[in-house]
N, C-alpha and C positions, 0 to 999 in steps of 0.2 A: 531175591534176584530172579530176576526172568528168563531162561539159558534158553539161548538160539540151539537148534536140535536138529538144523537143515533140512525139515520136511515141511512144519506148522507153523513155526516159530524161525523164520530167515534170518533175522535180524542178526547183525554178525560178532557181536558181544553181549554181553550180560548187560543187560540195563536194570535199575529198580523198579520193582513194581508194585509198592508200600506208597506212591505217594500223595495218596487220600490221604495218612496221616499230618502229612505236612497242611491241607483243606483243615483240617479238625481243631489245629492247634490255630493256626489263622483266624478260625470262627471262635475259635474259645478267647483271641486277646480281646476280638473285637464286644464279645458278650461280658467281658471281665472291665472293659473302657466301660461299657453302657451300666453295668453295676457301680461303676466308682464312680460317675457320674449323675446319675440318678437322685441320690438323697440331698446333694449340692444344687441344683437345678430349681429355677424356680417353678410355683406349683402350675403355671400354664405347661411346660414345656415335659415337666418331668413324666404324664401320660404319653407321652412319645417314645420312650425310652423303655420301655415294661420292656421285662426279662422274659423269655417261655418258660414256658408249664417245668419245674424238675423233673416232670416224668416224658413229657416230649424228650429233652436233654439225657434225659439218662437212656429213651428208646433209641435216641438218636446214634449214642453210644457202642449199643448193644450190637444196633445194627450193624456197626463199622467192626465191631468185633466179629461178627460173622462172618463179613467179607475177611475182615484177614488172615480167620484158619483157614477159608479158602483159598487164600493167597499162600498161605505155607506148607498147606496138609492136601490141598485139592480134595475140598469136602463132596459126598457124593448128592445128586440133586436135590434126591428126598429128603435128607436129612436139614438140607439146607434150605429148602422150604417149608418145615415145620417150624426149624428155627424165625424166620421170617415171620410166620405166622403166629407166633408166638408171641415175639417182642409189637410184633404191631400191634397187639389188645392193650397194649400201654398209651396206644392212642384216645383208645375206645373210652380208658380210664382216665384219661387226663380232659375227657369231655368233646373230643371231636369225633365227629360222626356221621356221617351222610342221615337224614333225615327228612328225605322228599317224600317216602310213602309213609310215615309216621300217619298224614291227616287220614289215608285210604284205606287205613290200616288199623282207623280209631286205637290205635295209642295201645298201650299195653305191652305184654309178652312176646304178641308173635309181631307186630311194627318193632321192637327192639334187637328182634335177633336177628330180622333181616335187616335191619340197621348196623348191627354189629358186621352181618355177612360182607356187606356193599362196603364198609369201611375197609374192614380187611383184603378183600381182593382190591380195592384203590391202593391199598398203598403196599402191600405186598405185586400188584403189578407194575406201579410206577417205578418200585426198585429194584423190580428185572427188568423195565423198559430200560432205563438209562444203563444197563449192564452190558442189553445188548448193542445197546448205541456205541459202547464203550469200545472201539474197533479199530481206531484211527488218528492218528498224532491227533490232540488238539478236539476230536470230535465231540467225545461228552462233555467235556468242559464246558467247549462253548457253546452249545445246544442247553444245557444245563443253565447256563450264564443265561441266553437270551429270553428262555421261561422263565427264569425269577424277576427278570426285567417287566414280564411281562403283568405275571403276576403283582409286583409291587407298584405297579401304576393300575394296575384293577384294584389293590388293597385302597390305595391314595383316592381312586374314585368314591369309593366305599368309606373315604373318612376317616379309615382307622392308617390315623400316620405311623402309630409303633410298628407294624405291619411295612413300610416303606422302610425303616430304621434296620428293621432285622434282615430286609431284603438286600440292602445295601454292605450289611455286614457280610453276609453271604457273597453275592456277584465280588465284593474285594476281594474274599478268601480265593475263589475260584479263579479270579484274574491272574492275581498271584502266580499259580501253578499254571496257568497255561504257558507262561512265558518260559518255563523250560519243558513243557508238555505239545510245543507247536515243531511239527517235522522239522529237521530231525530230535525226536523227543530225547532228551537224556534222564528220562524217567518219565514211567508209567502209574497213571490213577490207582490202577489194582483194583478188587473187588470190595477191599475198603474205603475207597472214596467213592466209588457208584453203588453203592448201599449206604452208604450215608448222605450220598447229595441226593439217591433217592426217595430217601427219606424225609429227608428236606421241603425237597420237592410238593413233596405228596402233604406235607402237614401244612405247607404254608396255602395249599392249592384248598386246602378243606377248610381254612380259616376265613377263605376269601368271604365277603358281606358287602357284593357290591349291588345286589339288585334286589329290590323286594318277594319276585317270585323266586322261590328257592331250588326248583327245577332249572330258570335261567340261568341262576346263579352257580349251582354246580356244571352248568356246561359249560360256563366259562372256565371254572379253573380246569375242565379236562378240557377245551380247545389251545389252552395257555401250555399244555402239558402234548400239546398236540404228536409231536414226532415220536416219540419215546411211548407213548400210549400206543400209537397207531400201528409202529413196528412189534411191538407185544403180542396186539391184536391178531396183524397178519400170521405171527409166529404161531400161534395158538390153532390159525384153522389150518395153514397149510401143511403142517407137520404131521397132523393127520391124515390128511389128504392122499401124500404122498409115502405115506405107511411110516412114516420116523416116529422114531418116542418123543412121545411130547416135553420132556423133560430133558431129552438128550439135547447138547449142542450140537451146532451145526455151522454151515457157512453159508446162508442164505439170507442175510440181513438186507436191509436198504441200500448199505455202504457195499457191500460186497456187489452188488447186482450193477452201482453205478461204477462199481474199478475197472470193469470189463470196458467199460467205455471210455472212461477219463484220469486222467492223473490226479496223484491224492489231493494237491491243494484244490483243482477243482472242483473234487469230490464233496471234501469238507465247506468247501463256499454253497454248494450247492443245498446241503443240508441247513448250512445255515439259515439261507434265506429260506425254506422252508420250513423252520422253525421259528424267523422273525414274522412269515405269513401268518403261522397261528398265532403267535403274542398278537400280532397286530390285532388278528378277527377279535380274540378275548376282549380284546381294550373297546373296539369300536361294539362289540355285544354288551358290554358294561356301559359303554356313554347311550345306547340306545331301548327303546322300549319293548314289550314283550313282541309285537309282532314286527319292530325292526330285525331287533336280536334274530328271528325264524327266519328272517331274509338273509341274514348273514352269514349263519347255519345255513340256509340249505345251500348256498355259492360256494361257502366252503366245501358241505360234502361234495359236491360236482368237480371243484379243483382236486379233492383228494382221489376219488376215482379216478380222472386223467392221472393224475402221478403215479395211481398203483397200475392202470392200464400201462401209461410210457416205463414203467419199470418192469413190466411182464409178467404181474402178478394175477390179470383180467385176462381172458379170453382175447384172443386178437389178435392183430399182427403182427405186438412184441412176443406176444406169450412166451415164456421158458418153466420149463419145469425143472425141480431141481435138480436134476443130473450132476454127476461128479462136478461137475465146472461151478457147481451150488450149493450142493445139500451137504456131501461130506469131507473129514479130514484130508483128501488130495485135494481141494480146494485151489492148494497152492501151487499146484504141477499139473495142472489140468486146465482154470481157470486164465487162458492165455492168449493174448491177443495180438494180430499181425500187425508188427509195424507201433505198436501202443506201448510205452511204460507201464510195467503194473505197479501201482502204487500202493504204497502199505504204510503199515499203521505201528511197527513195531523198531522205529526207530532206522538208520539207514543200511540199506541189503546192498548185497554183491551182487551183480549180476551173473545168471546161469542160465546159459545157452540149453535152448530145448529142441530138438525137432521130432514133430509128430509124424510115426512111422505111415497113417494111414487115418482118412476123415473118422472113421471109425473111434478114433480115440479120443477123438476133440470134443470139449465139449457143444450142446444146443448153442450156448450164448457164441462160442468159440467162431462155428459155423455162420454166423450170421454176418462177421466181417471174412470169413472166407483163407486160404491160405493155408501151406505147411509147416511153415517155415515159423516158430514159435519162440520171441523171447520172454524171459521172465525176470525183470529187474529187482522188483520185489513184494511184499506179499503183506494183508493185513492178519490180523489177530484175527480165526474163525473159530473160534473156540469160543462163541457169546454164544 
């Protein structure tokens, strides 16, 4: 259970937050249909239906088990990213593996480890991207949902329909849970279903085979994987930057930066279509040739800059730095906007009258809409 603690955690009852298990057991009927189905099937159709790797399946697993001692024991960073990094070499092992400089690298020893390297940070990143996406009624789910979407119409490009089959299994499992996962949530994913759907993620995104160049090909599946990569990324340089542990959580996500401005449903719409943006670029990179695909890369990195630019993450006239109202646990008492609902992600909050004694206390973002007079209706998860 999740216990509101009226600082971090507002939300004004205990809700679940185990419900990536209910994701797992969803995926498992739907892989246990395509097994029973399979040998009945005739011999066109039954290449559609291929089962994954046991060892994908069993990493797939592991992974969700990681997330859910951290859901019950609140495992400490490093331990849980060795874990991660561990169970991901069962990727390595089951035959997937980034494989762009293999040619550059004439093949051998040292093209293998950094083969292994680039696999492991892919999917040991994709399943802290979607961790940290994981903030807001509804948000990883369906950001989650619309890259496999996106993905499984690059697999369909690419020919391989078993690939549309297991995509399909997946987005149902996930649809599923968003229907009691959509504000106000009455359970939460937990760090076992975003360690497992980002696991997901990330195997289905390496299987991709939809373009001859295999350069093209892997930036499709990390444009497909666009949001949840790209909030990784940023977390990776600014956390530095701004002197935090880079392992330590914090409250400066994508979702946090857009609460200050808008209320949660429009928060999460907004991410969406930012995430239907990239599925979309993937799809149009995949139906195009090597120097369309570069055209379509380089508009998107132009759009992504503006986004990190209007989010305040660039130099400029949104700029914020993380100050309390950003980077740490007062997130949620600090974090407050004149006149605005804050919107959250932890199911529905009580409203709590705040007044700031003096601008000094308010946050960067705070100041920007101006005013003393501070309410705080409620608050997301900044503990990603």
């Amino acid at each position: 259970m999740d216990h509101p603690d009226g600082h971090r955690k507002v939300h004004i009852k205990e809700i679940p937050r185990v419900g990536g298990l209910a994701i797992i057991v969803a995926m498992a009927v739907g892989l246990g249909v395509i097994a029973l189905l399979r040998p009945v099937l005739p011999g066109g159709l039954a290449p559609a239906f291929e089962m994954p790797s046991a060892l994908i399946i069993l990493g797939a697993l592991l992974m969700a088990g990681v997330g859910f001692v951290d859901d019950v024991r609140d495992m400490h960073a490093l331990p849980k990213l060795i874990a991660q990094t561990v169970i991901s070499l069962l990727v390595v092992v089951a035959g997937f593996r980034i494989t762009v400089f293999d040619g550059v690298l004439g093949g051998g020893d040292v093209a293998l480890g950094v083969s292994v390297v680039l696999t492991l940070i892919w999917v040991v990143g994709t399943v802290n991207g979607v961790n940290f996406i994981d903030g807001m009624d509804g948000l990883a789910g369906g950001v989650v949902a619309i890259a496999l979407v996106g993905l499984g119409i690059a697999h369909g490009i690419g020919g391989d329909i078993s690939g549309i089959v297991l995509v399909a299994v997946a987005v149902g499992a996930v649809l599923g849970f968003l229907h009691y996962n959509v504000r106000p949530a009455s359970i939460f994913m937990g760090d076992v279903g975003s360690h497992f759907l980002g696991y997901v993620l990330a195997v289905f995104a390496l299987g991709i085979t939809t373009h001859g160049n295999p350069i093209v090909a892997l930036t499709i599946a990390a444009v497909a994987l666009g949001l949840p990569i790209l909030d990784a990324v940023v977390t990776l340089v600014r956390r530095p930057q701004y002197n935090k542990p880079l392992l330590h959580s914090d409250g400066d996500h994508f979702h946090h930066r857009l609460m200050v401005r808008f209320p949660n449903a429009k928060v999460v719409r907004i991410l969406y279509l930012v995430s239907v943006f990239f599925a979309t670029g993937a799809v149009l990179m995949a139906l195009s040739s090597i120097q369309g695909a570069l055209i379509i890369l380089l508009l998107g990195v132009g759009a992504v800059f503006g986004f990190l630019y209007w989010l305040g993450y660039l130099p400029g006239r949104y700029a914020n730095g993380p100050a309390d109202g950003y980077g740490s646990t007062r997130s949620l008492h600090s974090m407050v906007v004149d006149g605005v609902r804050f919107p959250g992600g932890d199911g529905a909050m009580q409203p709590v009258d705040m007044t700031v004694a003096n601008k000094s206390e308010v946050s960067p973002s705070s100041r920007v809409v101006g005013g003393h007079k501070k309410t705080l209706t409620s608050a997301a998860r900044p503990d990603q």
